[in-house]
MDTraj code that builds the backbone (N, CA, C; nanometers):
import mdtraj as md
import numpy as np

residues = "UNK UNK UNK UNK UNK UNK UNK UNK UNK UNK UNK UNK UNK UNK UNK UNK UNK UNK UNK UNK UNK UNK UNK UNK UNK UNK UNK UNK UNK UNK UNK UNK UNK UNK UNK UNK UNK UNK UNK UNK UNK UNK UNK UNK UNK UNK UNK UNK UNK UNK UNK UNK UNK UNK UNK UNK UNK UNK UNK UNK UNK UNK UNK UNK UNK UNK UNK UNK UNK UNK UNK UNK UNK UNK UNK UNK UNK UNK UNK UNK UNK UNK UNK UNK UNK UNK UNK UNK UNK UNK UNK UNK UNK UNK UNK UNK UNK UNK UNK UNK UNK UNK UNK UNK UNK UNK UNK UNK UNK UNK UNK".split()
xyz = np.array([
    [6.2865, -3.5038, 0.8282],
    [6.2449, -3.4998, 0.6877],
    [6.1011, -3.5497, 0.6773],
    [6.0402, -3.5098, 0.6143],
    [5.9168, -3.5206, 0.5943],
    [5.8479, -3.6219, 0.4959],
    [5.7542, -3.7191, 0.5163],
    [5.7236, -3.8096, 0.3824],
    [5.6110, -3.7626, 0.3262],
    [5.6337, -3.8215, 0.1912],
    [5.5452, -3.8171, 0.0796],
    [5.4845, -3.9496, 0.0136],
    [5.3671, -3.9161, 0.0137],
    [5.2655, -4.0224, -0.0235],
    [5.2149, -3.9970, -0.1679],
    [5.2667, -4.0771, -0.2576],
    [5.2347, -4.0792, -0.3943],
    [5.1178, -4.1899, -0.4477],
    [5.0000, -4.1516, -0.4735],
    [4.8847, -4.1908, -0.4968],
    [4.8497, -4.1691, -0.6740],
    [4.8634, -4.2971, -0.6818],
    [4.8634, -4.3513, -0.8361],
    [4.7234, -4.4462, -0.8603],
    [4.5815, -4.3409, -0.9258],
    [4.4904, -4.4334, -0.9425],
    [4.5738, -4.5093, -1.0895],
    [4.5324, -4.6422, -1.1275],
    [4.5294, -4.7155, -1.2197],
    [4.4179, -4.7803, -1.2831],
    [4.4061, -4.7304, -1.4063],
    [4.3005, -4.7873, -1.5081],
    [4.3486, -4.7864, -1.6466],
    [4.4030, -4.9157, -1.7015],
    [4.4176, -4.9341, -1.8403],
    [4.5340, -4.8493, -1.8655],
    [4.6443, -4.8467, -1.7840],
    [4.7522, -4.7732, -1.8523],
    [4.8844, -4.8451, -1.8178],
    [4.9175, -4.9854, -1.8691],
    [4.9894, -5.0564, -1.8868],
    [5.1361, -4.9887, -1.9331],
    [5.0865, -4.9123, -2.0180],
    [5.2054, -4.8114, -2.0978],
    [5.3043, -4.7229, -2.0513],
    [5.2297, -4.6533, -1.9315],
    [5.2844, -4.5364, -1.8529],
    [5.3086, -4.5668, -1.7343],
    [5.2961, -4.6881, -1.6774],
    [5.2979, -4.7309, -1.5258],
    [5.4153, -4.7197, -1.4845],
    [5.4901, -4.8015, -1.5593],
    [5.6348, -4.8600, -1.4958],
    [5.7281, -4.7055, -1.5336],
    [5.7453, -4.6253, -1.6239],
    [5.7708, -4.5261, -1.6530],
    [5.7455, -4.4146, -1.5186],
    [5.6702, -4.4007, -1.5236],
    [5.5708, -4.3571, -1.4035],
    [5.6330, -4.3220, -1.2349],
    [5.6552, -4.4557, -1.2320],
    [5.7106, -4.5045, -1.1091],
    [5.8800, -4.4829, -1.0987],
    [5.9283, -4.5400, -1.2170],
    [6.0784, -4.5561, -1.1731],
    [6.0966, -4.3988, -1.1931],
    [6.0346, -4.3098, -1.2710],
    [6.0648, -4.1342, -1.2311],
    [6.0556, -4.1125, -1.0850],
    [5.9357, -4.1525, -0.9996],
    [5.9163, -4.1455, -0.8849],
    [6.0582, -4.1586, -0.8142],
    [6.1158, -4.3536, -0.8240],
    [6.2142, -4.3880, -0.7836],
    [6.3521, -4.2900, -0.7851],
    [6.3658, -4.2256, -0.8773],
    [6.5199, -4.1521, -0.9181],
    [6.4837, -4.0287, -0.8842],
    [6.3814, -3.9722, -0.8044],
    [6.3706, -3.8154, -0.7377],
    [6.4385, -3.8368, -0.6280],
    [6.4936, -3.9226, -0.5567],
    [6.6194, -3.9307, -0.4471],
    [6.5546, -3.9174, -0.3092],
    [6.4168, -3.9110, -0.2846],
    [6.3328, -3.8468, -0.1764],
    [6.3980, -3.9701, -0.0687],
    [6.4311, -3.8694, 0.0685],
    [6.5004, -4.0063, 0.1755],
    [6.3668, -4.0323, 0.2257],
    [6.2254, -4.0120, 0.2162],
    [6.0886, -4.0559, 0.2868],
    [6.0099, -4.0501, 0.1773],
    [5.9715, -4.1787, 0.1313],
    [5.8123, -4.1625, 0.0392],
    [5.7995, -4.2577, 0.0217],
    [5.6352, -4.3162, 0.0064],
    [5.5421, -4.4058, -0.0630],
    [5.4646, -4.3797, -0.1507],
    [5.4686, -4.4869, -0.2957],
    [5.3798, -4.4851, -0.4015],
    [5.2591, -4.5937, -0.3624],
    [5.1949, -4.5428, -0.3527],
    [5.0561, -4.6231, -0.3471],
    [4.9211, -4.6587, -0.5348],
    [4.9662, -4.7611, -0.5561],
    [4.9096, -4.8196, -0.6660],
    [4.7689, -4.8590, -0.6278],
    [4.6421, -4.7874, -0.6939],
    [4.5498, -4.8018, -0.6660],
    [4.4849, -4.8719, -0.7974],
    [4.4679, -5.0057, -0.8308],
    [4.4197, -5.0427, -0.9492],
    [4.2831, -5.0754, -0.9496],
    [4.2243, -4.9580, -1.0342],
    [4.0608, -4.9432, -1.0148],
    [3.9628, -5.0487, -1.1375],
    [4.0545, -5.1943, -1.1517],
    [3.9645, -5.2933, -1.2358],
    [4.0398, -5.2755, -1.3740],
    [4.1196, -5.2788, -1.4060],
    [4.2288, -5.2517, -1.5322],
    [4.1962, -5.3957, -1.6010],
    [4.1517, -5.3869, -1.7254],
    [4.1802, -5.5162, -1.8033],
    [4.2558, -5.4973, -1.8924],
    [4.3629, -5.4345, -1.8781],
    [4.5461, -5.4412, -1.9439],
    [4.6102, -5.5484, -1.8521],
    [4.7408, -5.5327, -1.8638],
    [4.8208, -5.5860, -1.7915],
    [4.8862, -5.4703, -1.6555],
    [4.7921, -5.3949, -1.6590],
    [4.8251, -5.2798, -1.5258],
    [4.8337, -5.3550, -1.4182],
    [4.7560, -5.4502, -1.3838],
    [4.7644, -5.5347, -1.2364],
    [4.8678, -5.6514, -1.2618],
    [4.9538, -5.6722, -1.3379],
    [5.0675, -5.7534, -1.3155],
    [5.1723, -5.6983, -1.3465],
    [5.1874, -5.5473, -1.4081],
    [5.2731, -5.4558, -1.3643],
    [5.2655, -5.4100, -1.2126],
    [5.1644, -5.3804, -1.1455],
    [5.1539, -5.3317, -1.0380],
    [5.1736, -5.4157, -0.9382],
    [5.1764, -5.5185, -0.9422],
    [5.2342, -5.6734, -0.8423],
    [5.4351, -5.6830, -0.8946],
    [5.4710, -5.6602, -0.9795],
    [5.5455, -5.6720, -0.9768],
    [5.6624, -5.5673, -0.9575],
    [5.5606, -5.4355, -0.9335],
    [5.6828, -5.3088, -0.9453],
    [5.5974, -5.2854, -0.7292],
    [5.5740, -5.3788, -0.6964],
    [5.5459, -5.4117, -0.5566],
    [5.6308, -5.4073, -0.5098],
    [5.6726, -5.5829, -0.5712],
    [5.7719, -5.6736, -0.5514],
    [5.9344, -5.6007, -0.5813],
    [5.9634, -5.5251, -0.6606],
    [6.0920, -5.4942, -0.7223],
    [6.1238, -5.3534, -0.5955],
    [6.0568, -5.2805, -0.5390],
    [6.0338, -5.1499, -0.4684],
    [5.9614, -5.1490, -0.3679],
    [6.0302, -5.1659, -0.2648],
    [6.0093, -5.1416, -0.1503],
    [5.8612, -5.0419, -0.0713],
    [5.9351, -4.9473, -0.1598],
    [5.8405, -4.8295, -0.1492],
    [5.7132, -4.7761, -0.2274],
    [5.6910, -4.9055, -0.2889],
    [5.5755, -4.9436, -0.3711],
    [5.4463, -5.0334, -0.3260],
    [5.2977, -4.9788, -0.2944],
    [5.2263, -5.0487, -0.2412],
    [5.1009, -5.0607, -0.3541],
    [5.0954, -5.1574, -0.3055],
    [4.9605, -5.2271, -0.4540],
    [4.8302, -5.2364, -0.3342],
    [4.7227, -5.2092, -0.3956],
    [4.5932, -5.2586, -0.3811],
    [4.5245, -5.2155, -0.4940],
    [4.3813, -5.2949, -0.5003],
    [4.3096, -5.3235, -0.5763],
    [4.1884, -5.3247, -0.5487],
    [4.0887, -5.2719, -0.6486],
    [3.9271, -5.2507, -0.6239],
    [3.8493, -5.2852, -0.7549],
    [3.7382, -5.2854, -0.7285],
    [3.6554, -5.2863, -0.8562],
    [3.6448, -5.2090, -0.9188],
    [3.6518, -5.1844, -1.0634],
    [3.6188, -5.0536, -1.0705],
    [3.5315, -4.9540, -1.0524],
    [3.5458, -4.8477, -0.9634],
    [3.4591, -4.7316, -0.9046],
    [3.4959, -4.5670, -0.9948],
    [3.6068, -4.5709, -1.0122],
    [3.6055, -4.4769, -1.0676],
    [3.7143, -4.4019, -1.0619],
    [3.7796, -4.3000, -1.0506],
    [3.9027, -4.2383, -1.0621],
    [3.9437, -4.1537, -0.9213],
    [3.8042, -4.1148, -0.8434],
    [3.7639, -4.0297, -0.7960],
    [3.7952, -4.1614, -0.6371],
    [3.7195, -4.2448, -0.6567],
    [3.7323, -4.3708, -0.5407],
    [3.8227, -4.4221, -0.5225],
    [3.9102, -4.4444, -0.6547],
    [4.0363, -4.4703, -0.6742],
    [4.1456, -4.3967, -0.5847],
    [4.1206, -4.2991, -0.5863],
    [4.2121, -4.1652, -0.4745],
    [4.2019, -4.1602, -0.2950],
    [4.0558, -4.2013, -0.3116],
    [4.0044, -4.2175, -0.2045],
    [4.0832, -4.3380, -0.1330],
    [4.0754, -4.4532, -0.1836],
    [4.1026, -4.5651, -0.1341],
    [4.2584, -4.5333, -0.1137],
    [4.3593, -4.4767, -0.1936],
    [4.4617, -4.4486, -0.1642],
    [4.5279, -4.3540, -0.0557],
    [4.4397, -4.2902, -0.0360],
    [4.4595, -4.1930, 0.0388],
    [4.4155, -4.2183, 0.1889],
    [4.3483, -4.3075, 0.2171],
    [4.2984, -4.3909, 0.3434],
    [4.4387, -4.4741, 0.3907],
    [4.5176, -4.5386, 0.2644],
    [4.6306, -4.5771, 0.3209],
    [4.7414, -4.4765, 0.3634],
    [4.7277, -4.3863, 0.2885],
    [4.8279, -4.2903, 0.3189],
    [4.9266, -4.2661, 0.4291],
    [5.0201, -4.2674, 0.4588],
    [5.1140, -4.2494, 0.5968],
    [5.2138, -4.1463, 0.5684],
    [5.2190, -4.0441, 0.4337],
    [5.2807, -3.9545, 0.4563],
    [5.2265, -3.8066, 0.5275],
    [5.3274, -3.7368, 0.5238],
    [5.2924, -3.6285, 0.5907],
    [5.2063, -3.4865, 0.4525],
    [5.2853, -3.5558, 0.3865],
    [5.2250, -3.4644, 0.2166],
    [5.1462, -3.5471, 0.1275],
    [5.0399, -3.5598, 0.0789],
    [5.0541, -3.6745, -0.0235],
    [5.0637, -3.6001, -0.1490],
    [5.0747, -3.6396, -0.2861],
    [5.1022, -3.5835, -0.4442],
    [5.0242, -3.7224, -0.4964],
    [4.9142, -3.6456, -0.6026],
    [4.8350, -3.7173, -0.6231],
    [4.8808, -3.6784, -0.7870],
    [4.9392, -3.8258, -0.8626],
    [4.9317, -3.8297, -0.9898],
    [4.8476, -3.9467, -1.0969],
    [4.8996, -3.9066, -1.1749],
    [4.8174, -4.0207, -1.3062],
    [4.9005, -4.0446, -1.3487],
    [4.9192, -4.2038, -1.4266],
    [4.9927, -4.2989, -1.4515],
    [5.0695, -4.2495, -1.5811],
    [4.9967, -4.1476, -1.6704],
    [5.0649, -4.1212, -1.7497],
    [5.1592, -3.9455, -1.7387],
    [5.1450, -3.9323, -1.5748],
    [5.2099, -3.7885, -1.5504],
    [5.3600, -3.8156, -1.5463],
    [5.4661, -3.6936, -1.5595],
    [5.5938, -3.7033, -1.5337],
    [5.6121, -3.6334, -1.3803],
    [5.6852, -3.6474, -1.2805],
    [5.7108, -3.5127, -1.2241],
    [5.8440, -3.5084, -1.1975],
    [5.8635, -3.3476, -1.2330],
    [5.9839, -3.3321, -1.2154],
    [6.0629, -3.2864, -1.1034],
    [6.1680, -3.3592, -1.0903],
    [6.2682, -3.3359, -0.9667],
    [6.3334, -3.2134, -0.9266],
    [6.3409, -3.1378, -1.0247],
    [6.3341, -2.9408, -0.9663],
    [6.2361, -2.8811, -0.9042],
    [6.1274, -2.9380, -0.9952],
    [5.9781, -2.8882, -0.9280],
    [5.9897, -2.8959, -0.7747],
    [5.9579, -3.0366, -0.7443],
    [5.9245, -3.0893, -0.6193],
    [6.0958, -3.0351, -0.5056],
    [6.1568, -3.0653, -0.5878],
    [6.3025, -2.9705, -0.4938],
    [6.2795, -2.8288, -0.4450],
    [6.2123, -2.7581, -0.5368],
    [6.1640, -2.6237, -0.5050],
    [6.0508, -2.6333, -0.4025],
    [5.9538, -2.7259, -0.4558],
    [5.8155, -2.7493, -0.3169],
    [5.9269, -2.7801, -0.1604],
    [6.0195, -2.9079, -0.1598],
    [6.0823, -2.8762, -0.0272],
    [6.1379, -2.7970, -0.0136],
    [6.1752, -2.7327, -0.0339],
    [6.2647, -2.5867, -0.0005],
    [6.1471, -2.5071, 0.0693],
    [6.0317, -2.4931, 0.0291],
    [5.9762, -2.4320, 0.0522],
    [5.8779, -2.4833, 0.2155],
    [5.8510, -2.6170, 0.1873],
    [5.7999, -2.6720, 0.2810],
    [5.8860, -2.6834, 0.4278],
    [6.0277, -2.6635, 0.3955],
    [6.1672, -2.6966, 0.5073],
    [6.1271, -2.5514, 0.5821],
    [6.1413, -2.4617, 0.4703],
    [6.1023, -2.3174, 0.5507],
    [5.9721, -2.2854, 0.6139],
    [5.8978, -2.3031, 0.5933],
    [5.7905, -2.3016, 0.6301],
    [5.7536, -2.4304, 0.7810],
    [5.8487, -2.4904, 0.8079],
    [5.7801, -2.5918, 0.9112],
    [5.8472, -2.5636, 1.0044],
    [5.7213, -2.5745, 1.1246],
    [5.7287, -2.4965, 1.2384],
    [5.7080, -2.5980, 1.3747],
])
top = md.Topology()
chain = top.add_chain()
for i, resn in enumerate(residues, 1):
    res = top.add_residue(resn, chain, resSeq=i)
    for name in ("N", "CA", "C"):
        top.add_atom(name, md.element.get_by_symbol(name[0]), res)
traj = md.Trajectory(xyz[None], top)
């Protein structure tokens, strides 16, 4: 099975974080990491993001100054250890048919 690397820049979206994530959590994936990239948030995004660390395993926090949205990805994606990564925003949904249909497709396709 193949992993997935979920790359979450963060800036000022306290609102959509935790939402965010626990969708991540309930897509059932047996391989993946969310990578929390908090690009200087003066919300409470960086003590959501320490604590949905702490609660999820499969949840990784780091932190930068803010650079931008663009650096933000970057820096996440340097950690990266999946084999796919899916690059969202804090206030995206994704849905679990969708990405069921992407493996289906990816299972067939690997060689």
């Amino acid at each position: 099975m193949k992993k997935f690397s979920f790359i979450i820049p963060v800036y000022n979206c306290d609102s959509y974080l935790i939402s965010c994530i626990e969708k991540i959590q309930e897509i059932g994936l047996e391989q993946f990491e969310v990578i929390l990239v908090n690009d200087g948030s003066s919300d409470n995004s960086e003590i959501i993001c320490e604590k949905m660390s702490k609660e999820y395993e499969t949840v990784n926090y780091v932190s930068q100054n803010n650079q931008g949205v663009s650096s933000a990805r970057n820096h996440g994606l340097s950690r990266a250890t999946g084999d796919y990564v899916i690059f969202l925003d804090a206030d995206d949904t994704i849905e679990p048919k969708k990405l069921g249909q992407l493996l289906k497709i990816l299972d067939t396709d690997d060689t």
